[in-house]
C-alpha positions as CSV (number, residue, x, y, z in Angstrom):
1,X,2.1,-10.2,-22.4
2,X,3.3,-8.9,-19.1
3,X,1.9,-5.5,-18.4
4,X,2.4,-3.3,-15.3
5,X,0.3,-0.2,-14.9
6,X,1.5,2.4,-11.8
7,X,-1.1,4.9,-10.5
8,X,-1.3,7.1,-7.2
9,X,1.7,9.9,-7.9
10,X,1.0,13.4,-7.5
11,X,2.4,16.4,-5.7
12,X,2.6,16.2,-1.5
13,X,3.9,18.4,0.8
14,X,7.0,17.3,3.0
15,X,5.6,15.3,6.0
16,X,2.9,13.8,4.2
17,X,1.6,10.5,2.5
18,X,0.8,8.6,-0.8
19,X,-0.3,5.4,-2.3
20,X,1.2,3.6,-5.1
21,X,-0.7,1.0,-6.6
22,X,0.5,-1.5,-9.4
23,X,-1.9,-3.2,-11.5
24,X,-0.3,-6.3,-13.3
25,X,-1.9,-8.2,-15.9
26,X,-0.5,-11.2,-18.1
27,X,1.1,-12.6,-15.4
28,X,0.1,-15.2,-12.4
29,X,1.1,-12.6,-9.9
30,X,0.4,-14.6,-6.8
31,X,3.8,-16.4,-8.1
32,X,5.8,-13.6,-8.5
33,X,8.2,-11.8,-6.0
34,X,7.5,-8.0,-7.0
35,X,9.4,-4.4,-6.1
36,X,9.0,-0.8,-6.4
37,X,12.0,1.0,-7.9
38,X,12.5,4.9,-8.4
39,X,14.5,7.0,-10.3
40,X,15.2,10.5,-9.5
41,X,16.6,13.0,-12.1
42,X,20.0,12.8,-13.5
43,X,20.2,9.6,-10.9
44,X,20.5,5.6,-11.3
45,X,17.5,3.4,-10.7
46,X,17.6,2.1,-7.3
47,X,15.4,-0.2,-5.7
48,X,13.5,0.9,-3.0
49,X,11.1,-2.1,-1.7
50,X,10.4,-5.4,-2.2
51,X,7.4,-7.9,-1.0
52,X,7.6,-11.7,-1.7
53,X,5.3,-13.9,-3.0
54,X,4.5,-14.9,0.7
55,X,4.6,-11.4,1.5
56,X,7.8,-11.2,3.2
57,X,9.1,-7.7,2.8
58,X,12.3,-6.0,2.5
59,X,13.1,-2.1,2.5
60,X,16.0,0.2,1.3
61,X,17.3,2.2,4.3
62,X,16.0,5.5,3.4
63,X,12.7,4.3,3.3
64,X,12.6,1.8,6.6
65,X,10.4,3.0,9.1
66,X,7.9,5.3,6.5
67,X,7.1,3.2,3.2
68,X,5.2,0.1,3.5
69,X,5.1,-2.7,0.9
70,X,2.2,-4.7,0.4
71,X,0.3,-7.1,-2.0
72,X,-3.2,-8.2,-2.5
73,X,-3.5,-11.7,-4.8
74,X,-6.5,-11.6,-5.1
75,X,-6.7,-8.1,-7.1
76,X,-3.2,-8.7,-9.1
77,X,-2.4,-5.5,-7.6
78,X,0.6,-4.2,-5.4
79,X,0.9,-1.0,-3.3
80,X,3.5,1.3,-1.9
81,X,1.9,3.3,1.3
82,X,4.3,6.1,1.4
83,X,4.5,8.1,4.8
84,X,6.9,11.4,6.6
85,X,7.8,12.1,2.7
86,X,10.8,14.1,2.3
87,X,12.1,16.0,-0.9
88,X,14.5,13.4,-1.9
89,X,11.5,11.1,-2.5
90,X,10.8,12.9,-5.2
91,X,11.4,10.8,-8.5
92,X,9.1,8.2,-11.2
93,X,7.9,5.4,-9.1
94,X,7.8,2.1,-11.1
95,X,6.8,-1.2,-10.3
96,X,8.6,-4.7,-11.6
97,X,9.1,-8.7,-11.3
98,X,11.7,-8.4,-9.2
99,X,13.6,-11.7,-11.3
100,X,12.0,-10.4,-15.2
101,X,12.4,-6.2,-14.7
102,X,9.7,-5.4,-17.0
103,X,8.9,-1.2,-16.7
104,X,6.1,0.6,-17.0
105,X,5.3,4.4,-18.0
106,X,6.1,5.0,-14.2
107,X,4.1,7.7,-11.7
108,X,5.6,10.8,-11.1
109,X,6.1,11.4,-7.3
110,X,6.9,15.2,-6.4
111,X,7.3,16.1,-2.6
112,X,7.5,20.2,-2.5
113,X,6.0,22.8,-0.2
């Protein structure tokens, strides 16, 4: 059974950082290309990074330049370094297999002064 835990959200203040992690279990994850997805209120998912299982990464405009994607085999775990944070980041941060979406509770991401 494919499970997918997020941790790391919390309340920031515009212009400054977080880190996401992902903790997958049930799964090989070394063979799986992953992604973070959000969702703000009252607005679609959208995908917002991506990292592949060699660890080639890929990035949503908005976030180019201040999130980085990254993975670590060895742990089964998958992080989102999240940098310059702006209100419109705010939303539920998930994780997924980017080719089986499988969601988790999510971690709540707030960026407020």
């Amino acid at each position: 059974q494919v499970q997918l835990v997020e941790s790391g959200g919390g309340l920031v203040q515009p212009g400054g950082s977080l880190r996401l992690s992902c903790a997958a279990s049930g799964i090989i994850f070394r063979l799986y290309a992953m992604g973070w997805y959000r969702q703000a209120p009252g607005k679609q998912r959208e995908l917002v990074a991506t990292i592949s299982r060699g660890g080639s990464t890929n990035y949503t405009d908005s976030v180019k330049g201040r999130f980085i994607i990254s993975r670590d085999n060895a742990k089964n775990t998958m992080y989102l370094q999240m940098n310059s944070l702006r209100p419109e980041d705010t939303a539920v941060y998930y994780c997924s297999i980017l080719t089986m979406p499988t969601w988790g509770q999510g971690t709540q991401v707030t960026v407020s002064s």
